[in-house]
Backbone bond lengths (Angstrom), bond angles and torsions (degrees), N, CA, C in turn:
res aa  C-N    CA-C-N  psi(-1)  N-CA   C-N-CA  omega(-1)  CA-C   N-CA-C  phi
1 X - - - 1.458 - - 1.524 109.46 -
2 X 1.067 105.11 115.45 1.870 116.55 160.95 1.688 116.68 -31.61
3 X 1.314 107.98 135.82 1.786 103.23 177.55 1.794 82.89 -60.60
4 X 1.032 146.44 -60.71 1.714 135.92 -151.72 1.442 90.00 -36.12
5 X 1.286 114.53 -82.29 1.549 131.31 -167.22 1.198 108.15 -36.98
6 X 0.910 115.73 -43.83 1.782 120.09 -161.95 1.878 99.11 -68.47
7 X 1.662 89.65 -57.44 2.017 89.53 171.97 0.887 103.13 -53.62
8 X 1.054 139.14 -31.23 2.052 119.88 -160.74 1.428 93.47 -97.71
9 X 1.121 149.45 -37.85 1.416 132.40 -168.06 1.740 80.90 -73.30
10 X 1.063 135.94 -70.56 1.603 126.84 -159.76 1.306 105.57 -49.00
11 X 1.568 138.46 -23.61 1.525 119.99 176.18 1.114 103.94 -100.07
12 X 1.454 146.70 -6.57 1.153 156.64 127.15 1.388 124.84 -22.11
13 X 1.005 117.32 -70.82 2.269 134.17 148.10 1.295 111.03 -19.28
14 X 2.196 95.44 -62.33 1.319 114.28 -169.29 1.977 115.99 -40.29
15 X 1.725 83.71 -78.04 1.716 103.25 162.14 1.150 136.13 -47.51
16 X 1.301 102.04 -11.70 1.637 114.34 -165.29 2.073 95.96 -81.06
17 X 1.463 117.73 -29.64 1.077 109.90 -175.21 1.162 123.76 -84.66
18 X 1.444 98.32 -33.93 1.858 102.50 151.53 1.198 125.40 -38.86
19 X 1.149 113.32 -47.10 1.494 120.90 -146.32 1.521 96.90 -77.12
20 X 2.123 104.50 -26.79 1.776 100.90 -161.30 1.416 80.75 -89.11
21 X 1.366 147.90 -37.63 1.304 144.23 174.79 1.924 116.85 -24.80
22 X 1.434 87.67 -54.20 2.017 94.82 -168.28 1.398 91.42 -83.37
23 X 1.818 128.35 -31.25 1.375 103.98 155.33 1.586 152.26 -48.10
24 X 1.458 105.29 -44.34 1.421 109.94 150.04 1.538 126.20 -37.33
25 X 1.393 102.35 -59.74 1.267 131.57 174.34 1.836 119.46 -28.17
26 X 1.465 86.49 -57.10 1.797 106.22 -173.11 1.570 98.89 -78.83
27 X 1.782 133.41 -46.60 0.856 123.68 156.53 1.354 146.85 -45.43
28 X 1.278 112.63 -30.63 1.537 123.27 148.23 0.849 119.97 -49.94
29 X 2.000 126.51 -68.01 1.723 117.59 175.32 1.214 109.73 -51.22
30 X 1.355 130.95 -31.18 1.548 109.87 -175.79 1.283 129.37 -37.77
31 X 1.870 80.43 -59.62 1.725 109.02 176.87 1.869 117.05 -58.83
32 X 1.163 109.27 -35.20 1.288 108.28 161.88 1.877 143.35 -44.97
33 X 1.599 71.42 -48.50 1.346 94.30 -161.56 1.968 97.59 -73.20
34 X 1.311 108.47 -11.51 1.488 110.10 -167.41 1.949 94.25 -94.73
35 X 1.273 147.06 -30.92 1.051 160.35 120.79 1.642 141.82 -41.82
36 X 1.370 110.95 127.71 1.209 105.96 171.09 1.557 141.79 -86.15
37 X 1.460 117.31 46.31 1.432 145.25 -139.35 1.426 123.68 -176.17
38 X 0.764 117.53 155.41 1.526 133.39 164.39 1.408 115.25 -92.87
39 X 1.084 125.10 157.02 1.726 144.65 143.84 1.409 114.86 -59.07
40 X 1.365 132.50 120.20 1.427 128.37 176.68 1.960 102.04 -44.94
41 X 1.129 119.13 -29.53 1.691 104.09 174.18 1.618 98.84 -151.78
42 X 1.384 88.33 -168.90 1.741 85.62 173.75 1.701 116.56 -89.63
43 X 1.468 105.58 -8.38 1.112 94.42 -176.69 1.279 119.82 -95.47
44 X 1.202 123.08 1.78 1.550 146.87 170.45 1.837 108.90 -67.70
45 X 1.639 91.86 -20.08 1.632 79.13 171.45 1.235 111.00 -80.71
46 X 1.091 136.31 2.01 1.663 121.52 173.63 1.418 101.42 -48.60
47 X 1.275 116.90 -62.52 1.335 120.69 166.49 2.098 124.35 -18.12
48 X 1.238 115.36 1.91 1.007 113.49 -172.73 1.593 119.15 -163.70
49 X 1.250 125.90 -175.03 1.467 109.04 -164.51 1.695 123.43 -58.76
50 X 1.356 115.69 -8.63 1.304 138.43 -164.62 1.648 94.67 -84.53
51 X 1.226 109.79 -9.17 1.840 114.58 179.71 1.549 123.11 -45.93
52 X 1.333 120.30 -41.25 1.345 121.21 -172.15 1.449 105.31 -79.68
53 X 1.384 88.48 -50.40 1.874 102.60 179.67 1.549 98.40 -38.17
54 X 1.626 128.67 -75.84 1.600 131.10 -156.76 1.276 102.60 -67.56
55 X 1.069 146.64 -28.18 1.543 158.33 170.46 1.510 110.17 -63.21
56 X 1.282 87.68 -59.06 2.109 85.39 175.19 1.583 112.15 -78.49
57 X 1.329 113.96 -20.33 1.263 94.24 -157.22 1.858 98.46 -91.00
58 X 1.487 102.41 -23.92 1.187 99.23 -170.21 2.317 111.73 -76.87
59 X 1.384 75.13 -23.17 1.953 66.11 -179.02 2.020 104.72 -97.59
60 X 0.881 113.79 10.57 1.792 127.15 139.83 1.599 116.28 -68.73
61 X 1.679 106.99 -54.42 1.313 87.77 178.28 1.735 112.08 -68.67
62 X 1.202 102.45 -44.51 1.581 99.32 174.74 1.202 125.63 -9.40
63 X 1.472 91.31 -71.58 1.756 126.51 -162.89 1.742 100.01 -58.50
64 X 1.321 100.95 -45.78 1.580 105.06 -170.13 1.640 101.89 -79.07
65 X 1.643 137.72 -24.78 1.425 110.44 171.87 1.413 111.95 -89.64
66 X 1.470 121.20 16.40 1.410 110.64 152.58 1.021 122.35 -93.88
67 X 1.028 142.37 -32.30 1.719 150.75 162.72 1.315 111.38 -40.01
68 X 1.844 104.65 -64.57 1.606 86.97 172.41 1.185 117.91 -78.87
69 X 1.604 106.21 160.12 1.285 112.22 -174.14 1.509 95.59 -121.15
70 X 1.765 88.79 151.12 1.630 99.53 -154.12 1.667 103.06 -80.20
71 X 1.639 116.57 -171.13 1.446 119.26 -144.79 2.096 77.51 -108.71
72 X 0.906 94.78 -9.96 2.467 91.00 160.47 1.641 94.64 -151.91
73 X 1.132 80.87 -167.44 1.764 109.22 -165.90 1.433 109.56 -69.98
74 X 1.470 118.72 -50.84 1.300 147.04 170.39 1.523 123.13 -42.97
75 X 1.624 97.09 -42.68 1.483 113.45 -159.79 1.833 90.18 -87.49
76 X 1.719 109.75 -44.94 1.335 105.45 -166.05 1.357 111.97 -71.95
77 X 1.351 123.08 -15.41 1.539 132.92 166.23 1.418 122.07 -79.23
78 X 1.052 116.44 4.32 1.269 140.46 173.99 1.514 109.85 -105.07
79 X 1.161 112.46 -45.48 1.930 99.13 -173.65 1.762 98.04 -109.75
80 X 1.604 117.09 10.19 1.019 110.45 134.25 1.620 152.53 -47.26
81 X 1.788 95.94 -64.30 1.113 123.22 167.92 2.283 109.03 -60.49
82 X 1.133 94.98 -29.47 1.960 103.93 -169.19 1.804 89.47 -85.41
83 X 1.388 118.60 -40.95 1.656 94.87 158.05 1.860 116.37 -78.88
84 X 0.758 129.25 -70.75 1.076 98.88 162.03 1.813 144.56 17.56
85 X 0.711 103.03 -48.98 1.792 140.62 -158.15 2.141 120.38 -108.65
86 X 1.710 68.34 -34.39 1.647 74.24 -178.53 1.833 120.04 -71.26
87 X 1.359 90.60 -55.51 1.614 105.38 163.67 1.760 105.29 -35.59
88 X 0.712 92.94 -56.54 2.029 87.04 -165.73 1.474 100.23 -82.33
89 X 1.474 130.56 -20.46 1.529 103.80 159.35 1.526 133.24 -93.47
90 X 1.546 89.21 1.18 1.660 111.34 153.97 1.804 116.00 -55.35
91 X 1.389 100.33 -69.88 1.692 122.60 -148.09 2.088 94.04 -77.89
92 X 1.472 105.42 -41.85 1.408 117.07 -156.73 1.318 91.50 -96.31
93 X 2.163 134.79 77.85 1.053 117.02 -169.28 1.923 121.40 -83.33
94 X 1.293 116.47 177.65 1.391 115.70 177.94 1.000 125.53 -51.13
95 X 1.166 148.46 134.27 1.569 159.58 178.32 1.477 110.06 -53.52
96 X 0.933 120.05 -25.86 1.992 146.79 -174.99 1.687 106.59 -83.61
97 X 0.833 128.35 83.49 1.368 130.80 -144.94 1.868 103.83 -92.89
98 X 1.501 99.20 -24.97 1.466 124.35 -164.82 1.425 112.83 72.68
99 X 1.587 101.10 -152.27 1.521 109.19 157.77 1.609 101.84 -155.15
100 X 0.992 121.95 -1.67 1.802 117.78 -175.42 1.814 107.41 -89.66
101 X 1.461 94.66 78.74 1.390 109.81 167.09 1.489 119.28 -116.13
102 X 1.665 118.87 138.31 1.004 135.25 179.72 1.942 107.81 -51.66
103 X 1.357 115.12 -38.58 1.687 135.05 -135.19 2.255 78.38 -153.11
104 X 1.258 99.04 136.18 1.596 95.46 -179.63 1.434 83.18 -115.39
105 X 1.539 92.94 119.26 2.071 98.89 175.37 1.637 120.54 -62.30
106 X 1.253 109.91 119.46 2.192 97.39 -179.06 1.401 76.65 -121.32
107 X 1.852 89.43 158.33 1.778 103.02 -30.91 1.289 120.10 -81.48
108 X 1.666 101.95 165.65 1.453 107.92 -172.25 1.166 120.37 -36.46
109 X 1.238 118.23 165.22 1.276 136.32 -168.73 2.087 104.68 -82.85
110 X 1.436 109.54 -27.34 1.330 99.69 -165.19 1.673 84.81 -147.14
111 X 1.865 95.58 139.50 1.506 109.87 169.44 1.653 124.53 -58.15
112 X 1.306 136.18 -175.24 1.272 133.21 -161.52 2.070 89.31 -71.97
113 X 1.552 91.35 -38.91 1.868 108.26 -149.51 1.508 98.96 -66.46
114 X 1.778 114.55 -31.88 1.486 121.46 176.51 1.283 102.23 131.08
115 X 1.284 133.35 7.61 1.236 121.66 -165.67 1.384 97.16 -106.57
116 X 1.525 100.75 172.38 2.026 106.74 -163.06 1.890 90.38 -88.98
117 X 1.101 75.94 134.82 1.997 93.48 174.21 1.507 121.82 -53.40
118 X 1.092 123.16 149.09 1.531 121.05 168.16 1.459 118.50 -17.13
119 X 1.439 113.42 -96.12 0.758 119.26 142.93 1.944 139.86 25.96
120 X 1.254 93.55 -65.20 1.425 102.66 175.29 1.784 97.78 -97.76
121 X 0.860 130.91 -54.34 1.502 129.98 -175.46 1.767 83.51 -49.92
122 X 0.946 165.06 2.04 1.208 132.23 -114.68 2.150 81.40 -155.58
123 X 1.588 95.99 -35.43 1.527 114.82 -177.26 1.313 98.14 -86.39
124 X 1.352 128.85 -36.90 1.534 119.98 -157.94 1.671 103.29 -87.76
125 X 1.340 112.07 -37.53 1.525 125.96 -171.70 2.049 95.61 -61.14
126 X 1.216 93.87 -45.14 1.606 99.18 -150.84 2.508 89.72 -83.59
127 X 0.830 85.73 -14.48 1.527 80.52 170.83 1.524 131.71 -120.31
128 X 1.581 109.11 -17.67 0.958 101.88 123.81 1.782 163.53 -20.66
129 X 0.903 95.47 -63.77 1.389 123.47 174.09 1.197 120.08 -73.75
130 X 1.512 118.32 -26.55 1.378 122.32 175.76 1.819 95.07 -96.36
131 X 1.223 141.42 -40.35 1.335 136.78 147.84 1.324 123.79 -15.11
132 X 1.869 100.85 -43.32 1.488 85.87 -179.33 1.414 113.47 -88.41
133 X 1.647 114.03 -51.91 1.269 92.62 156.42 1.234 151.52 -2.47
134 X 1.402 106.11 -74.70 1.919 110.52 -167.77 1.830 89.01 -66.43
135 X 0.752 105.46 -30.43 2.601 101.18 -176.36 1.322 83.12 -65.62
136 X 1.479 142.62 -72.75 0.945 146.23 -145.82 1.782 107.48 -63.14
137 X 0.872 101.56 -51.51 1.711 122.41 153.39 1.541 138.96 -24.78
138 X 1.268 83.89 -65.53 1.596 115.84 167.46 1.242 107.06 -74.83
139 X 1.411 144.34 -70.93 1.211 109.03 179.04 1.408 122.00 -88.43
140 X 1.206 135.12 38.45 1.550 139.29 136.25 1.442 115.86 -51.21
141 X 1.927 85.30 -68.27 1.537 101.55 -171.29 1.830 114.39 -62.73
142 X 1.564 125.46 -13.01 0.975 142.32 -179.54 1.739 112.56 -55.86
143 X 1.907 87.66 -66.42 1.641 102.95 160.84 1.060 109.35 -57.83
144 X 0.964 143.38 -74.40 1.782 140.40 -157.63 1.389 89.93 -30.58
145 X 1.727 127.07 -92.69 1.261 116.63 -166.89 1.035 125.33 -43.75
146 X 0.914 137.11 -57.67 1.740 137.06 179.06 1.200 107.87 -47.73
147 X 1.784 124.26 -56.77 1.593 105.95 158.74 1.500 109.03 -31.11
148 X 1.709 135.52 -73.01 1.103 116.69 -144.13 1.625 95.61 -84.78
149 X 0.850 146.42 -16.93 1.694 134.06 170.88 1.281 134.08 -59.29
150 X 1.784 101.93 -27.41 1.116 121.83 157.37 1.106 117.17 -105.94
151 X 0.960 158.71 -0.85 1.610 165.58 -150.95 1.554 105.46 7.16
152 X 1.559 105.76 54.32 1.415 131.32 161.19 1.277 123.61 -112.86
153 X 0.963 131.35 101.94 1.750 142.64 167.37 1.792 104.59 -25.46
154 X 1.127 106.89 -54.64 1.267 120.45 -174.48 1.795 117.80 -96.70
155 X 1.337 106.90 32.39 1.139 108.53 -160.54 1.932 110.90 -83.27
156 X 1.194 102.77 -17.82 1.791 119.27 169.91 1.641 106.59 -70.29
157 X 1.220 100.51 -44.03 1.531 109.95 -158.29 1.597 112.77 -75.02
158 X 1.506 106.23 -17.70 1.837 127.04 -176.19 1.727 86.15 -115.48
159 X 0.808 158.68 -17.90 1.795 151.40 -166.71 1.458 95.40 -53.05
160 X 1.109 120.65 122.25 1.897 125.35 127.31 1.690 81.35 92.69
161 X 1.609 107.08 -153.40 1.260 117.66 171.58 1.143 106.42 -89.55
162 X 1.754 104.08 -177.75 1.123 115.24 -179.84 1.559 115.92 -60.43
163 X 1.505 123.90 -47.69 1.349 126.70 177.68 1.584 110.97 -59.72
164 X 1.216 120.66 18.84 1.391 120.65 -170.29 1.667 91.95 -122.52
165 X 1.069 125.91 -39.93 1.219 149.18 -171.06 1.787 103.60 -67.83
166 X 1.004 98.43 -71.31 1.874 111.19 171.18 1.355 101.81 -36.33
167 X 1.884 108.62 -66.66 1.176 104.86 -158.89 1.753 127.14 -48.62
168 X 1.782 94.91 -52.15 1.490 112.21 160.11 2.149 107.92 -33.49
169 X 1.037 110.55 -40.89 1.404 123.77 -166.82 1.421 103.68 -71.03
170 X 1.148 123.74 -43.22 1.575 142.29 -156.24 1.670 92.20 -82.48
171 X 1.251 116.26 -57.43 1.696 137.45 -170.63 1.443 81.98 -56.63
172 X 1.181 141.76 -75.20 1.425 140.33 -154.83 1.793 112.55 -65.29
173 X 1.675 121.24 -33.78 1.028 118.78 -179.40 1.539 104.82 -82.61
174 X 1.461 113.06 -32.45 1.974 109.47 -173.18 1.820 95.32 -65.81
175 X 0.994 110.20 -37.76 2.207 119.92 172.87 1.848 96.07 -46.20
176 X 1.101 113.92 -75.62 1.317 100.63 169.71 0.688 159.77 -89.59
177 X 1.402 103.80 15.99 2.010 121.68 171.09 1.651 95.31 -87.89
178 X 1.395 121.93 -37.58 1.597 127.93 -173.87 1.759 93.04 -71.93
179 X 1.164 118.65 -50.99 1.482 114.06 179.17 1.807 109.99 -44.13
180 X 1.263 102.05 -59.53 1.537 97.26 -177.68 1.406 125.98 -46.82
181 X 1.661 95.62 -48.42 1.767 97.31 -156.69 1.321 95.82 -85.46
182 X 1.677 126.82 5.29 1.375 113.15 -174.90 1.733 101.94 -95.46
183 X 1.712 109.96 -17.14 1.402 108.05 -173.26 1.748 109.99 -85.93
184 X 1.463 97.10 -26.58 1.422 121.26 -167.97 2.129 125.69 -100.92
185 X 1.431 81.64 -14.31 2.046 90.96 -167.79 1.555 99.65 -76.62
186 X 1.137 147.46 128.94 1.630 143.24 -172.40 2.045 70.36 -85.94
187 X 1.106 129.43 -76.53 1.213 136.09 -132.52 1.980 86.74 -78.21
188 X 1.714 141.78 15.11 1.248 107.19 -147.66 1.991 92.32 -83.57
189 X 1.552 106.37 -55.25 1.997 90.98 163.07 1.418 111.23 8.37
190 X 1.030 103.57 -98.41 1.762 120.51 -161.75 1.054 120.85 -44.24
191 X 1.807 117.65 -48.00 1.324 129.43 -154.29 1.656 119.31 -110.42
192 X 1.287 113.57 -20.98 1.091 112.80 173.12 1.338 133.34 -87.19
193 X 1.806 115.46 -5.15 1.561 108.62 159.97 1.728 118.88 -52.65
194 X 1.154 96.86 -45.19 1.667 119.70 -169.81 1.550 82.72 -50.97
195 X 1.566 131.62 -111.91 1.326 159.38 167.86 1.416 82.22 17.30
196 X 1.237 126.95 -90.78 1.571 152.78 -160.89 1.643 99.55 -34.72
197 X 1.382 105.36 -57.24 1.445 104.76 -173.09 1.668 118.76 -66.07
198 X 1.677 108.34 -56.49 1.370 121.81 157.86 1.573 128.34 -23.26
199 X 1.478 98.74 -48.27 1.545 104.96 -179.32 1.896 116.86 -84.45
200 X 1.699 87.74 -23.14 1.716 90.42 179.48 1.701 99.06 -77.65
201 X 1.121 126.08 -55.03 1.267 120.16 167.19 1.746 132.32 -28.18
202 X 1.344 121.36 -40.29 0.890 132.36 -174.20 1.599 118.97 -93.45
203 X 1.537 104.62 -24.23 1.722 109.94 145.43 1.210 127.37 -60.83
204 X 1.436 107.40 -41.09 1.265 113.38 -174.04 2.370 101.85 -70.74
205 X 0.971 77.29 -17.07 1.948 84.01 -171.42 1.362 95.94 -74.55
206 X 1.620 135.95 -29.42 0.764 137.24 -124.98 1.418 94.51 -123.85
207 X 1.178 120.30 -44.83 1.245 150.30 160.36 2.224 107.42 -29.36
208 X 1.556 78.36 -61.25 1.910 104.14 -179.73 1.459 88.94 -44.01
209 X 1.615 99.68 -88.95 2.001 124.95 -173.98 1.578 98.21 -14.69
210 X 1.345 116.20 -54.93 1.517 102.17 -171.83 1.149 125.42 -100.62
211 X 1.220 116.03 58.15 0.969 147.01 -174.98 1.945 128.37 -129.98
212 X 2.067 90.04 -50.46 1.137 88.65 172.76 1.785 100.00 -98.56
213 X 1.631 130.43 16.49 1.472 118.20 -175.06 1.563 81.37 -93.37
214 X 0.915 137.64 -77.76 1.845 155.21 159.17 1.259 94.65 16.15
215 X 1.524 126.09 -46.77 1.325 127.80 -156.13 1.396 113.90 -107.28
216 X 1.405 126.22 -21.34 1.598 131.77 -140.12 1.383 108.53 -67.87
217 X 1.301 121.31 -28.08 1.684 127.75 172.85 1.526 115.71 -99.10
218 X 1.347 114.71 13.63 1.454 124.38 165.77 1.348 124.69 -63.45
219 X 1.641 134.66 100.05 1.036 119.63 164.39 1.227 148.83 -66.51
220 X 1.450 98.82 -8.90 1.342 123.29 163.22 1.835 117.66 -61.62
221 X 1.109 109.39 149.54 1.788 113.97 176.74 1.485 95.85 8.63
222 X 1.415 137.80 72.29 1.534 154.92 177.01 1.883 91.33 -57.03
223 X 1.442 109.94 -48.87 1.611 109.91 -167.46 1.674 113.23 -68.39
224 X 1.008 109.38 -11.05 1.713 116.83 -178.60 1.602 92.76 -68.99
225 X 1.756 112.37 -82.94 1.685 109.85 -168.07 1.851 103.94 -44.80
226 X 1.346 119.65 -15.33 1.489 93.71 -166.28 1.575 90.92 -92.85
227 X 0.681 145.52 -44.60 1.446 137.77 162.99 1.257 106.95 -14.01
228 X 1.799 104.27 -77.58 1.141 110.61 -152.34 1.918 107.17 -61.87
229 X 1.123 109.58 -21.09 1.777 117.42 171.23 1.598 96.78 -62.71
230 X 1.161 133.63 -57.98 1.189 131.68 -159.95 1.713 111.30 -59.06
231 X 1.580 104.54 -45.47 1.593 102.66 179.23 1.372 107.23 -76.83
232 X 1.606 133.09 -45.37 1.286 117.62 159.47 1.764 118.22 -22.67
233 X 1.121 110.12 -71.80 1.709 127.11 -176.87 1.463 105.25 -35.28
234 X 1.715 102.55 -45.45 1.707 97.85 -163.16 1.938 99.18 -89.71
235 X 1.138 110.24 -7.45 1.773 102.02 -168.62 1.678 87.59 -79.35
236 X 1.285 127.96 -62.60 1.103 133.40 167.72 1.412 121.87 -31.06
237 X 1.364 123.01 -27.31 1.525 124.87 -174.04 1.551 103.76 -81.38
238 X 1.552 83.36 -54.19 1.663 103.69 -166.45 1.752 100.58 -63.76
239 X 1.014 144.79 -44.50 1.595 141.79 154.28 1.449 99.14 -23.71
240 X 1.827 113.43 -66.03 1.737 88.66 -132.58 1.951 89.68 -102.66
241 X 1.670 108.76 16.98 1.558 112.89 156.83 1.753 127.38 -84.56
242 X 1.610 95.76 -24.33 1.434 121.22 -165.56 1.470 116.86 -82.48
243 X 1.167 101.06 -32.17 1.977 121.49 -155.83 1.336 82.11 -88.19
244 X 1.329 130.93 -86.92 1.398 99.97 -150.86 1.431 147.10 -61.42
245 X 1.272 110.26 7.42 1.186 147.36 -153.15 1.319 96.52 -106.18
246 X 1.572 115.45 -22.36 1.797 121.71 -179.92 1.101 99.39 -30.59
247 X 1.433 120.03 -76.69 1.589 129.97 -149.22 1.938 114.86 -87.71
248 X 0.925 91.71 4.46 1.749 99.55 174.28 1.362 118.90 -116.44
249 X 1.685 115.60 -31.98 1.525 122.13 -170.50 1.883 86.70 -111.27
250 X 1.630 115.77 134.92 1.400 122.76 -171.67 1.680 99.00 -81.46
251 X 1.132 120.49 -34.37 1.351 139.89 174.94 1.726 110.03 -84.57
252 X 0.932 141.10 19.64 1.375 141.49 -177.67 1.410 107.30 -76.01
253 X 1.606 126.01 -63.30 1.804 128.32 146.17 1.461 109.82 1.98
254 X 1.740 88.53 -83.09 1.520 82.47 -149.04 1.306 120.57 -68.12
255 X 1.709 117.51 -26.52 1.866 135.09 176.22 1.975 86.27 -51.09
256 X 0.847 102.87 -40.13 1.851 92.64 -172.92 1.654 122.08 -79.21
257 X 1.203 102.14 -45.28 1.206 111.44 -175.30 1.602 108.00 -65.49
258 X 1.404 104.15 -46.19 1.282 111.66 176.58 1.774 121.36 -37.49
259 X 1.411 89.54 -51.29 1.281 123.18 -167.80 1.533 120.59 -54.48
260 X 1.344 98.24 -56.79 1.408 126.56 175.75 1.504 103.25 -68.78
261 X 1.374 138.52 -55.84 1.304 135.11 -178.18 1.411 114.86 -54.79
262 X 1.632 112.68 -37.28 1.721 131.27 -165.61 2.523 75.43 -64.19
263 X 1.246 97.50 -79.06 1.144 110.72 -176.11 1.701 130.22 -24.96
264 X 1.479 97.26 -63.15 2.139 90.39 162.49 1.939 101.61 -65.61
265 X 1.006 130.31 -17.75 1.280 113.09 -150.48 1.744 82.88 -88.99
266 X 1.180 119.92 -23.34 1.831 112.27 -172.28 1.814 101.27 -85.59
267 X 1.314 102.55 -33.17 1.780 102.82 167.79 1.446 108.90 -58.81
268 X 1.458 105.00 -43.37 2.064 95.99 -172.22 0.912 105.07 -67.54
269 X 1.817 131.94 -52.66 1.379 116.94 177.88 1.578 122.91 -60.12
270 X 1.202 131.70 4.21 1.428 135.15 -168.01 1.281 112.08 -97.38
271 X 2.068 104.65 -55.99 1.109 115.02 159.24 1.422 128.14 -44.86
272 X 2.061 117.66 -50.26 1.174 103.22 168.93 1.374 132.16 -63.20
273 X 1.017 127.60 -53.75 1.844 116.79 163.59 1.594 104.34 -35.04
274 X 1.106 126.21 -30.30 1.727 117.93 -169.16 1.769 97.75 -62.47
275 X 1.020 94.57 -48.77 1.878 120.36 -155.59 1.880 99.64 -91.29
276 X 1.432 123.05 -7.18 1.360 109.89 -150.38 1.808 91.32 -62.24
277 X 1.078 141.10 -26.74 1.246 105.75 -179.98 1.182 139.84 -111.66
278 X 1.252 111.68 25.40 2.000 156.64 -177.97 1.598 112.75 -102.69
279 X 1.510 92.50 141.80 1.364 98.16 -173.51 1.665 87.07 -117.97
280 X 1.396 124.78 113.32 1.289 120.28 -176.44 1.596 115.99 -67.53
């Protein structure tokens, strides 16, 4: 592949998450606009015609912050782990089912007692499982080649640097910590959209931060890292202003989620103009 090609598929990737971002986005007002209400969050619209859209769009973004690889070691182990993560707070939806639907899903989403319906246990078990698979998969099939490219047994285990090495390491232990608690959690249904999302969020925050520390004595484009400090600052604010408010404000979710997504999505576009003619 040509360096041309290679840049354009990477701002291509880049944009490409934007692009599924304002998709969600437009699919939501749709759904809005047909109702007089909101969804307790955004992820409660699975619950409604906006379903394929948050499902597809979110294990695209996934897919796409593992591919690219980040602008350090730190950062790419970071939107590793936040794809990672996305898929299962895609597939494994919120326990909070709402009720402000355009179309009322049958059957409901949740039993009289509160618990998620057949049905949905029925979606999470069966995609799940194929989730773990294809990770489990992927890095098999990862080793295999690299064994045969190098015709080293150990050819994963010596790859790249050390932070490349971990990371591969990290991907394989989050595979079987999710394997366990999904065979083993009585409560995992319910509880692990929340967890899943929280923790992808906070990579992704983390992801930002090193970005503008990486940069802070840069004389180069000086206004990029301060940005990028500023949306770090506010994803972090907006978390620890938003959360407690979960269980008292019905709308607390979505003011956050919203928030936080509006927020990496102004870092990706910032970063990409930073990077448009770099292949990180």
């Amino acid at each position: 592949m040509s360096d041309h090609a290679a840049i354009k598929t990477y701002r291509l990737l880049r944009l490409g998450i934007v692009g599924v971002v304002g998709l969600l986005t437009v699919s939501v007002a749709f759904e809005r606009s047909k109702v007089a209400c909101w969804q307790p969050s955004i992820s409660a619209y699975y619950y409604t015609p906006v379903r394929v859209i948050f499902v597809g769009g979110l294990m695209t973004i996934g897919l796409c912050l593992i591919v690219i690889r980040g602008s350090t070691t730190v950062e790419d182990a970071c939107l590793n782990v936040a794809g990672m993560l996305a898929p299962v707070v895609a597939v494994v939806p919120i326990a909070d089912a709402g009720g402000c639907w355009s179309v009322q899903p049958r059957p409901i989403p949740t039993n009289p007692d509160g618990t998620l319906a057949a049905w949905v246990v029925a979606n999470i078990d069966n995609n799940m499982k194929a989730l773990l698979l294809a990770g489990i998969a992927g890095i098999v099939t990862t080793s295999i080649i690299a064994t045969i490219a190098t015709r080293n047994a150990l050819a994963v285990a010596q790859a790249g640097v050390l932070g490349t090495r971990l990371s591969l390491l990290g991907a394989f232990a989050l595979l079987v910590a999710g394997a366990i608690a999904f065979h083993s959690w009585a409560d995992f249904d319910t509880q692990v959209h929340f967890i899943a999302a929280i923790i992808m969020f906070a990579f992704l925050a983390i992801a930002v931060a090193t970005n503008a520390w990486g940069g802070r004595r840069s004389p180069v484009k000086v206004w990029y890292f301060r940005l990028y400090a500023a949306i770090a600052v506010l994803m972090v604010v907006a978390a620890a202003t938003m959360l407690p408010f979960e269980y008292r404000w019905r709308h607390a979710d979505l003011v956050l989620e919203g928030t936080e997504i509006s927020l990496f999505a102004a870092f990706w576009l910032a970063q990409t103009a930073h990077h448009w003619n770099e292949i990180n």
